[in-house]
C-alpha positions in Angstrom: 224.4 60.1 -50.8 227.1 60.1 -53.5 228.6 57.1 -53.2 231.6 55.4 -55.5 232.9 52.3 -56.3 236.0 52.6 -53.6 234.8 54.8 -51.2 235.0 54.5 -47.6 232.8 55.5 -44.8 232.1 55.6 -41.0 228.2 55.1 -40.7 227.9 56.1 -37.0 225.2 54.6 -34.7 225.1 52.0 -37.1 221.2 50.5 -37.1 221.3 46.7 -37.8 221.4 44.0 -35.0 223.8 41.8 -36.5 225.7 43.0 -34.3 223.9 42.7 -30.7 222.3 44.9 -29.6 224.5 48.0 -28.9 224.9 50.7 -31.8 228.0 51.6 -32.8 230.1 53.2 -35.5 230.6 50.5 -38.6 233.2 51.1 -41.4 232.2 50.3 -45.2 234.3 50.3 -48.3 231.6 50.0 -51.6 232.3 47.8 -53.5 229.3 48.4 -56.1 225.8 48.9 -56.6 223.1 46.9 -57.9 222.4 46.5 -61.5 219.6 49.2 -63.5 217.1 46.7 -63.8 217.2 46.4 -59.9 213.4 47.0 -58.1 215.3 48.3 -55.7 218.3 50.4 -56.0 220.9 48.9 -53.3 224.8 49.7 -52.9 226.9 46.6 -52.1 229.1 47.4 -48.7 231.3 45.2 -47.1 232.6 46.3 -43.0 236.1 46.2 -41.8 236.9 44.7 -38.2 239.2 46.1 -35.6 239.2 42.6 -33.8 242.0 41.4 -35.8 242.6 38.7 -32.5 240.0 36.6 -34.4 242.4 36.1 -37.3 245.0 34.9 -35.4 246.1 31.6 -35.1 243.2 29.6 -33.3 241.0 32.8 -33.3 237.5 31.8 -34.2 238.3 33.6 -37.9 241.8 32.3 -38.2 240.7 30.1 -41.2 238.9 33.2 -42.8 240.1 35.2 -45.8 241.0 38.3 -45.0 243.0 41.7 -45.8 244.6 43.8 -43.2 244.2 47.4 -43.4 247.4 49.0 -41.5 247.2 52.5 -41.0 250.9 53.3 -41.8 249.7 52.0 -45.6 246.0 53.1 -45.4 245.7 56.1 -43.2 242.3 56.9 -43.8 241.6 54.4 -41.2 241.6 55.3 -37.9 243.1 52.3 -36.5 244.7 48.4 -38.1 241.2 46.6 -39.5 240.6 43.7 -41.7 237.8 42.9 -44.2 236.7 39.3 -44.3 236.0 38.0 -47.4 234.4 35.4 -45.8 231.6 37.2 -44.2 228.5 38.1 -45.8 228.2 42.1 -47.4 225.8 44.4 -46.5 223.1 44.9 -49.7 222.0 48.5 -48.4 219.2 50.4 -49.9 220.1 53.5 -51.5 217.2 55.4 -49.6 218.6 53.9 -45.9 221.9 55.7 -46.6 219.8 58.9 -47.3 217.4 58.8 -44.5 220.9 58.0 -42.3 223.0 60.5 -44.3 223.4 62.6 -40.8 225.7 59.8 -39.6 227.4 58.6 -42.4 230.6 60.4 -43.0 233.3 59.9 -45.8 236.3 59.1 -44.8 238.2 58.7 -48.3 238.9 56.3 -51.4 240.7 53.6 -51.7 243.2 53.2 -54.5 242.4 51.4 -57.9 244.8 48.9 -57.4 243.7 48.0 -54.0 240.1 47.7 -55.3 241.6 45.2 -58.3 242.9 43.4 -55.1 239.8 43.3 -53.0 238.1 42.3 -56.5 239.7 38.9 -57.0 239.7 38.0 -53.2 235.6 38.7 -53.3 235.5 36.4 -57.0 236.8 33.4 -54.8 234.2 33.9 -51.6 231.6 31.6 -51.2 229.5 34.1 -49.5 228.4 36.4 -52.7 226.2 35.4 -55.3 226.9 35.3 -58.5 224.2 38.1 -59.3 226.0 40.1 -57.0 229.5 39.4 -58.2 228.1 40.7 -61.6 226.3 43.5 -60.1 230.0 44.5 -58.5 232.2 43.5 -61.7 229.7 45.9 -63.7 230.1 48.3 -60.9 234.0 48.1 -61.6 234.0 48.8 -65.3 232.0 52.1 -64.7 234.4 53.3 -62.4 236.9 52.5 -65.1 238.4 49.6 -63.1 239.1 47.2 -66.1 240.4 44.0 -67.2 239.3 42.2 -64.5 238.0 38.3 -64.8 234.0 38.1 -65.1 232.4 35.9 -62.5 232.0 32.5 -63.7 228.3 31.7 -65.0 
């Protein structure tokens, strides 16, 4: 699957549990892939929510991080999501988005400048490593997003 920094996608019947135990269709934006020395080639996802009620005030997220996607600005999606940058991405293996390729459609690219954005919110999230945040900044300057602030050693 040809994947780039930016992209988003609707990965139907989404596999993993995380979520209970009903499949279901999962939006990703990728936000990078790992590093060339990597054993194993993985792409660095991170979902989108449609239960924006949790951000609200006294919502079980309401003291999360997050961006809200509206559709009248970002009409690739379907409906109003949020990414949490408080929640935990999805390191996917290259080869499980080729062995689900079937059900994994593009839905567009999100603009540089909301990619800077998204950036800098992930820099400050306790959640990613720093191994990852380098993995994603490197990520970044090959898709000739630039001049961004390295992760902190």
């Amino acid at each position: 699957m040809n994947l780039k920094v930016g992209t988003v996608i609707r990965w139907n019947n989404f596999p993993s549990q995380r979520f209970g135990g009903k499949k279901k269709a999962r939006w990703f934006i990728c936000l990078g892939f790992s590093g060339i020395f990597a054993q194993i080639a993985t792409v660095y996802l991170s979902t989108t929510t449609t239960q924006l009620q949790h951000f609200k005030d006294y919502g079980e997220r309401s003291r999360h991080s997050c961006f809200i996607f509206e559709t009248k600005q970002f009409p690739l999606f379907k409906q109003d999501c949020a990414i949490d940058f408080d929640e935990p991405l999805y390191p996917t293996k290259e080869s499980q988005l080729d062995k689900y390729s079937k059900d994994i459609e593009i839905m567009g690219e999100l603009a540089v400048e909301t990619m800077r954005m998204l950036y800098k919110r992930f820099l400050q999230s306790p959640q990613l490593s720093r191994k990852v945040l380098f993995d994603i900044h490197d990520s970044y300057n090959k898709a000739r997003i630039t001049g961004l602030k390295k992760p902190k050693k």
